[in-house]
C-alpha positions in Angstrom: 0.0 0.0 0.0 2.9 2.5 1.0 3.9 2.0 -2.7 0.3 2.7 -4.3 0.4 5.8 -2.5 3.5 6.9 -3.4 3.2 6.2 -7.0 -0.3 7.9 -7.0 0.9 11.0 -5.1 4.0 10.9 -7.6 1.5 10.8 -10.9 -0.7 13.6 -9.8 2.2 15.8 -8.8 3.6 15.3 -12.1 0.6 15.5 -14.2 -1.7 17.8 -12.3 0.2 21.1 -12.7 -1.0 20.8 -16.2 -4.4 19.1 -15.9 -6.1 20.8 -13.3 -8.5 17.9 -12.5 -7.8 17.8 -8.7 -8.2 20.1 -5.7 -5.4 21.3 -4.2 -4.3 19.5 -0.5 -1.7 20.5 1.8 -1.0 17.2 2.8 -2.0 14.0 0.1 0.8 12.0 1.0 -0.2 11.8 4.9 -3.5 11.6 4.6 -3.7 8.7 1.9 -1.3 7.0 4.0 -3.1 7.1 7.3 -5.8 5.9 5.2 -4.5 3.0 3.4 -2.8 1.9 6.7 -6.0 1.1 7.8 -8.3 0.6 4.7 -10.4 -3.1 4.7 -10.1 -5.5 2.0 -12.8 -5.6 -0.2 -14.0 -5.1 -4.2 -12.5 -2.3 -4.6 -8.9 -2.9 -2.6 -6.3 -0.8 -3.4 -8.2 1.4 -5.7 -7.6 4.7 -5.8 -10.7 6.8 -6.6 -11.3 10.6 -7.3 -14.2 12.2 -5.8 -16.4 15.5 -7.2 -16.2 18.2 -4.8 -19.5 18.6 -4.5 -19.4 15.2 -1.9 -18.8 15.9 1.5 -16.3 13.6 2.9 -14.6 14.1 6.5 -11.6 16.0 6.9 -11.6 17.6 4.0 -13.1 20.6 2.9 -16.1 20.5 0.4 -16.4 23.8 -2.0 -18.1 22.7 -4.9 -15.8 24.8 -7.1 -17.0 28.2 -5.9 -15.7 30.7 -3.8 -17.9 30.3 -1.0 -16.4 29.7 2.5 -16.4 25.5 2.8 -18.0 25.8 6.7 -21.3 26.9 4.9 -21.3 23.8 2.3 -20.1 21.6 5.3 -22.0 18.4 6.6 -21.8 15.0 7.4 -19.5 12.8 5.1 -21.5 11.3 2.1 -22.8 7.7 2.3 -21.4 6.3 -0.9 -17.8 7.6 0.5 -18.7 5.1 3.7 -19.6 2.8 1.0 -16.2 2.8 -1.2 -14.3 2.5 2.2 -16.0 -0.3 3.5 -14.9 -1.8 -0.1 -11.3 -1.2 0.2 -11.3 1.8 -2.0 -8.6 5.0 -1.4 -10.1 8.6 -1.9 -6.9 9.9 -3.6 -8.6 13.4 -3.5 -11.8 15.8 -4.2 -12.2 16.5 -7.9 -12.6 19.7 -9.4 -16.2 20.2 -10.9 -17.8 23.4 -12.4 -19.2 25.4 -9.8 -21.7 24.0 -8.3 -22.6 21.1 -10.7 -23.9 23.5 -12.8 -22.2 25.6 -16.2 -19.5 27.8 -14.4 -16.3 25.8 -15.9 -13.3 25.2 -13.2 -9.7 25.2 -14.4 -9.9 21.3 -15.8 -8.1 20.5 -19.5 -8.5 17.7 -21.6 -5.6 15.4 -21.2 -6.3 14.8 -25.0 -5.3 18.4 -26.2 -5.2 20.7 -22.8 -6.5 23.5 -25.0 -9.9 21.8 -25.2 -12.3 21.6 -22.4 -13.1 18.3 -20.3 -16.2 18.2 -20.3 -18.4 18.8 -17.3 -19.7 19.5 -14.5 -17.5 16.2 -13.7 -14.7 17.1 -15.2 -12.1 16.8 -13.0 -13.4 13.0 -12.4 -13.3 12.6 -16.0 -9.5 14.1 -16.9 -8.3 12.4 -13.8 -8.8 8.7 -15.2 -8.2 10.4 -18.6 -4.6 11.2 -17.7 -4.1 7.8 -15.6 -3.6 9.4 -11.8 -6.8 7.0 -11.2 -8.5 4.2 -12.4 -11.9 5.2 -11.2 -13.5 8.2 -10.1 -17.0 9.7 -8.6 -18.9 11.9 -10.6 -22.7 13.6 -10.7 -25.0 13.7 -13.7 -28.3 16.5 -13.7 -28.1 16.1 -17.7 -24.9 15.0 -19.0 -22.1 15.6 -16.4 -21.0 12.1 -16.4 -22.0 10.7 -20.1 -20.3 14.1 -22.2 -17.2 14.3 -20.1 -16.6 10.7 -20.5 -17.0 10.6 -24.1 -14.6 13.9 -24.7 -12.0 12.2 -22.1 -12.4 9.3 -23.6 -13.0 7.1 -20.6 -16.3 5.0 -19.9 -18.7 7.2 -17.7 -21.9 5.2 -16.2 -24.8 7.0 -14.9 -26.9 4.3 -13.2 -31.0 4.6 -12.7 -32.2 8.0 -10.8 -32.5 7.0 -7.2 -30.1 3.8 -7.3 -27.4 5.6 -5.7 -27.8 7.5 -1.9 -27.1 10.9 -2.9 -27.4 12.1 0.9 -24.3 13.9 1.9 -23.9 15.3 -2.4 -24.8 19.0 -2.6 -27.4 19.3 -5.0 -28.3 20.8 -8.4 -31.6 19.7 -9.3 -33.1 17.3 -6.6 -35.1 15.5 -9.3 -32.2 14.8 -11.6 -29.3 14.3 -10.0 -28.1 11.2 -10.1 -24.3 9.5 -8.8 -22.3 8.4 -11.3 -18.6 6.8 -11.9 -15.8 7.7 -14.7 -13.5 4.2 -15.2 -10.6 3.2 -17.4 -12.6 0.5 -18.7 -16.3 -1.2 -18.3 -15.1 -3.9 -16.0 -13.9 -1.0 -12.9 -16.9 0.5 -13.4 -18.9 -2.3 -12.8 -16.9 -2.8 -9.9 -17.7 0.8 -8.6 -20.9 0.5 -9.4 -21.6 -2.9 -7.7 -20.4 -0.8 -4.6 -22.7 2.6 -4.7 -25.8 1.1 -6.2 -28.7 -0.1 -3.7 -29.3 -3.8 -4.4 -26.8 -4.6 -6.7 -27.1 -8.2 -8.0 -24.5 -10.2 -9.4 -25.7 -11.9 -12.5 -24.3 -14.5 -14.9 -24.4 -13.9 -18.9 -27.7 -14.1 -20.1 -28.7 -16.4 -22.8 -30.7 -13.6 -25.5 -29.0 -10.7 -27.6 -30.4 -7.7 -26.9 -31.8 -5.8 -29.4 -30.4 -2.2 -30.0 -32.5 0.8 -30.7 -31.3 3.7 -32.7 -34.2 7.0 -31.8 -34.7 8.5 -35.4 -35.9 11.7 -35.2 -35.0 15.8 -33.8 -33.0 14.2 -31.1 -30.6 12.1 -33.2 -30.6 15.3 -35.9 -29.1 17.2 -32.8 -25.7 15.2 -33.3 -23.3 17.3 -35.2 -22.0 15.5 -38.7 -19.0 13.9 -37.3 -20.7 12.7 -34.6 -23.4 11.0 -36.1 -21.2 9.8 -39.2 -19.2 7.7 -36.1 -22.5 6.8 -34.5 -23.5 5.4 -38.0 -20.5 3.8 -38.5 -20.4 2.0 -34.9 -24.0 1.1 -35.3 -23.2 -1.0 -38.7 -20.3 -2.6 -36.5 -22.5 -3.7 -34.1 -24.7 -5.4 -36.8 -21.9 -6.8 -38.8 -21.2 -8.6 -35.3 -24.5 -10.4 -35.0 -26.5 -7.6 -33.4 -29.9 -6.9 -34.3 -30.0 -3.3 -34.7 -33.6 -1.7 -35.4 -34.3 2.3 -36.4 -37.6 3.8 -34.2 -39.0 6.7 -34.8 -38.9 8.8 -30.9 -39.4 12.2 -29.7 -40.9 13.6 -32.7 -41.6 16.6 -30.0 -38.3 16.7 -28.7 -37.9 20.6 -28.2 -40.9 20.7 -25.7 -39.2 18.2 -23.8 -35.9 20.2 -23.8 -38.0 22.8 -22.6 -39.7 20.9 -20.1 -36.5 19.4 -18.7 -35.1 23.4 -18.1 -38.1 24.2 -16.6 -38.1 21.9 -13.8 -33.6 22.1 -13.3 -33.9 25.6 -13.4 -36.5 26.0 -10.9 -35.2 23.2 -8.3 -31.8 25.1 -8.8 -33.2 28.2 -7.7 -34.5 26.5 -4.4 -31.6 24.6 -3.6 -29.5 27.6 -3.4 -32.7 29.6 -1.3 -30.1 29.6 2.1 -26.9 30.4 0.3 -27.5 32.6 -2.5 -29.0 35.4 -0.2 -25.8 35.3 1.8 -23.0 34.5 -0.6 -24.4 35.3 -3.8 -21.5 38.1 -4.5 -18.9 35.2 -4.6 -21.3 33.1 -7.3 -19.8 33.2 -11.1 -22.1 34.7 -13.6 -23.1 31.6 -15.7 -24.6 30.5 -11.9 -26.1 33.7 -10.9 -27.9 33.6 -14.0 -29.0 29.7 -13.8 -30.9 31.0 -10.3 -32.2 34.3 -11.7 -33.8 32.0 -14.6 -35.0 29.7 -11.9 -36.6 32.8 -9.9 -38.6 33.5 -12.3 -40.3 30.2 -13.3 -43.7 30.2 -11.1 -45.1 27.1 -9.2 -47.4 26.3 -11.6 -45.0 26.1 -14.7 -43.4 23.8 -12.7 -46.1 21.6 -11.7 -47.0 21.5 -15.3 -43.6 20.3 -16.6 -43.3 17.9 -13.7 -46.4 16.3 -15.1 -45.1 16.6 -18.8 -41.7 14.4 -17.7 -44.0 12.1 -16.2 -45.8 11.3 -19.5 -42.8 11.4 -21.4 -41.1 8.5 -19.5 -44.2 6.7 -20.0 -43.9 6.9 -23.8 -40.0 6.1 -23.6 -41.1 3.0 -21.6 -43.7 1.9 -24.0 -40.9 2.3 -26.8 -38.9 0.0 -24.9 -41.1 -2.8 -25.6 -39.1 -3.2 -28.9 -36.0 -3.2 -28.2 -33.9 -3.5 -25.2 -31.2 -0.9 -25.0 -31.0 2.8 -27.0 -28.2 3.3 -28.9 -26.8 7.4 -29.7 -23.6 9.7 -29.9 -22.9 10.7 -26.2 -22.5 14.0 -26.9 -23.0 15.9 -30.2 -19.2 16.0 -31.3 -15.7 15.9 -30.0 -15.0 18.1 -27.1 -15.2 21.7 -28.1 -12.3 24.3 -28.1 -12.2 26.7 -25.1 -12.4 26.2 -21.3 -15.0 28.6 -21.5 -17.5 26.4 -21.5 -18.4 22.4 -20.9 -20.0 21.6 -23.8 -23.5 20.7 -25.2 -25.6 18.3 -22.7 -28.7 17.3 -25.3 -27.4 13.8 -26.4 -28.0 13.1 -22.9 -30.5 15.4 -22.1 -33.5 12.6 -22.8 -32.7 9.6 -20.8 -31.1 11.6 -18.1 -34.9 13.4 -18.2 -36.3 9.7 -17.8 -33.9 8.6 -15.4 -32.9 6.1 -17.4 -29.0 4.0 -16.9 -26.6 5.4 -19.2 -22.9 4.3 -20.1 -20.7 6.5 -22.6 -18.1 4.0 -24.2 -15.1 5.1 -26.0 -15.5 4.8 -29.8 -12.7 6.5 -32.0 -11.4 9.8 -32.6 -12.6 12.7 -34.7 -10.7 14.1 -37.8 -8.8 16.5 -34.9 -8.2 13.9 -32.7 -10.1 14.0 -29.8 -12.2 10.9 -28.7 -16.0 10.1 -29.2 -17.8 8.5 -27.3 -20.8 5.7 -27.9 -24.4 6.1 -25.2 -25.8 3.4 -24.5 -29.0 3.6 -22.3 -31.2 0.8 -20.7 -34.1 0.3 -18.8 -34.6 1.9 -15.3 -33.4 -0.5 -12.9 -31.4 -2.9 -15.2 -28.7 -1.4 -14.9 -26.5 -4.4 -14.8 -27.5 -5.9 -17.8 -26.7 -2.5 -19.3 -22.9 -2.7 -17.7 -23.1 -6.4 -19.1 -23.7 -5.6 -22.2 -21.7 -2.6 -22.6 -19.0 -4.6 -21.9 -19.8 -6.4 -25.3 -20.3 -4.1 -26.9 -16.7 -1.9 -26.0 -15.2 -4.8 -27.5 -16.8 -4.1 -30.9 -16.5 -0.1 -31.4 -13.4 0.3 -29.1 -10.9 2.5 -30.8 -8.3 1.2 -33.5 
């Protein structure tokens, strides 16, 4: 263990100063040590994880990449850190994220090309295991903080079902989104991760029937850019070449109104979440989150309501498409990662299922002409989600970069 520390603290000394995907910590070294000295064996053993600083965790300070003092973010440690502890796992430190979990971009690069962004709000999670200072790390997805930052890192991110991870202890964006999510090296760590964080995981052999794969034809998939969807295409014939059964269904022929709906309801919960802290620390709050509360002022109750019911009919209908095939298939974000720290990127290729609370996992799937990964979405159904880490797996085999 003394070794695993050292070579961990070593990597991100070496590599942070140009990545920017952890929070600085006056004393790494000490602190993983004590910690490793007395970590249990377990599924995760030895595994050095990265965790958004948007968890609490004791001992260390949460800030959830803003500028407001830590004692008034502070509370008890998170449950899914008790969780990876009990498993063996090492928190090799707090992950940058934008502030808040919401647009405001931290100071993360793309280990790919460092004048690109990551990615976010995970991004720090996402350049971390990018860059190799850790196999696994913890991230959050509202709309597509885990999915689009994996697929511009080009790392696997896997968003599980809303609710299957405790989110007690995580400070919130949009209550009714936000779900806990991990950024791996490959499908197999994050099925370890997962099997850690989710409630009632169960360990299941192979089963004996192919899934059949679902691409949604229609203004969602026409949201990809041109070399994103030419990939997607491309991956999608690989897939059938390989024995899938691949099927094209029309979905979300509305597909703006549920854009729309899904901003009313995250900015209106954002607004509410920060009702204690924005009267009192608002001056310290970047502009991009300033304005994500304003927006949320001024949606009324019964907007809200009324969208609340919308999302509730729209999974419904996403269900009922279901009954045809068994997994989704669609870019995971709508090109390569964009140039700029400026901002994080374009969330709609996730927008939909993250709306549904559907499982999600990016997989890594080639480069773009400027060399900068893409990334493959696959989404199951609610509550499945380890057949959907099952046949990910599979499928990473088949559209993994050459």
């Amino acid at each position: 263990m003394t070794d695993l520390v050292a070579r961990t603290c070593d990597r991100i000394d070496r590599l942070d100063a140009r990545i920017k995907a952890f929070v600085r910590e006056p004393d790494r070294r000490g602190r993983l040590a004590a910690e490793a000295a007395t970590a249990p064996p377990g599924v995760l053993s030895g595994v050095m994880v990265g965790v958004k600083d948007i968890v609490r965790i004791d001992g260390m300070d949460t800030r959830a990449g803003s500028a407001v003092p830590p004692e008034a973010l502070a509370g008890p440690q998170a449950p899914l850190v008790d969780r990876l502890r009990a498993a063996g796992a090492l928190v090799a430190g707090k992950t940058v994220t934008a502030e808040f979990a919401v647009t405001a971009p931290g100071p993360t690069r793309n280990p790919h090309n460092t004048a690109h962004t990551p990615g976010g709000s995970s991004s720090g999670s996402a350049a971390a295991v990018a860059a190799g200072m850790v196999p696994l790390a913890i991230g959050t997805q509202t709309v597509g903080s885990v999915v689009r930052p994996a697929a511009y890192c080009g790392v696997v991110g896997f968003k599980p079902t809303f609710g299957r991870v405790p989110v007690d202890g995580v400070i919130a964006n949009a209550p009714s989104f936000d779900t806990v999510g991990v950024l791996a090296a490959d499908v197999a760590v994050a099925a370890r991760g997962a099997s850690v964080l989710c409630d009632d995981w169960r360990e299941r052999p192979a089963g004996d029937g192919e899934p059949v794969l679902g691409i949604p034809v229609g203004p969602y998939l026409d949201r990809a850019g041109a070399e994103a969807r030419e990939a997607f295409t491309a991956h999608a014939k690989r897939l059938e070449a390989a024995g899938r059964t691949v099927r094209e269904v029309p979905l979300m022929p509305d597909f703006e109104a549920v854009v729309r709906q899904l901003y009313v309801m995250n900015r209106y919960e954002v607004a509410r979440t920060h009702a204690d802290w924005f009267p009192r620390h608002g001056h310290l709050y970047r502009e991009q989150t300033v304005a994500a509360i304003r927006e949320g002022h001024a949606i009324d109750r019964d907007d809200y309501e009324r969208s609340v019911g919308e999302r509730r009919v729209f999974r419904e209908r996403l269900l009922e498409a279901m009954g045809e095939v068994d997994v989704w298939l669609a870019p995971s974000a709508t090109g390569p990662a964009p140039f700029g720290l400026g901002s994080t990127g374009d969330s709609v290729m996730c927008l939909p299922w993250s709306n549904a609370g559907f499982p999600a996992v990016s997989l890594p799937a080639g480069y773009a002409a400027n060399g900068l990964p893409l990334g493959l979405q696959v989404v199951g159904r609610p509550g499945e989600d380890e057949e959907l880490l099952r046949w990910a797996a599979e499928f990473a085999s088949v559209v993994k970069p050459r």
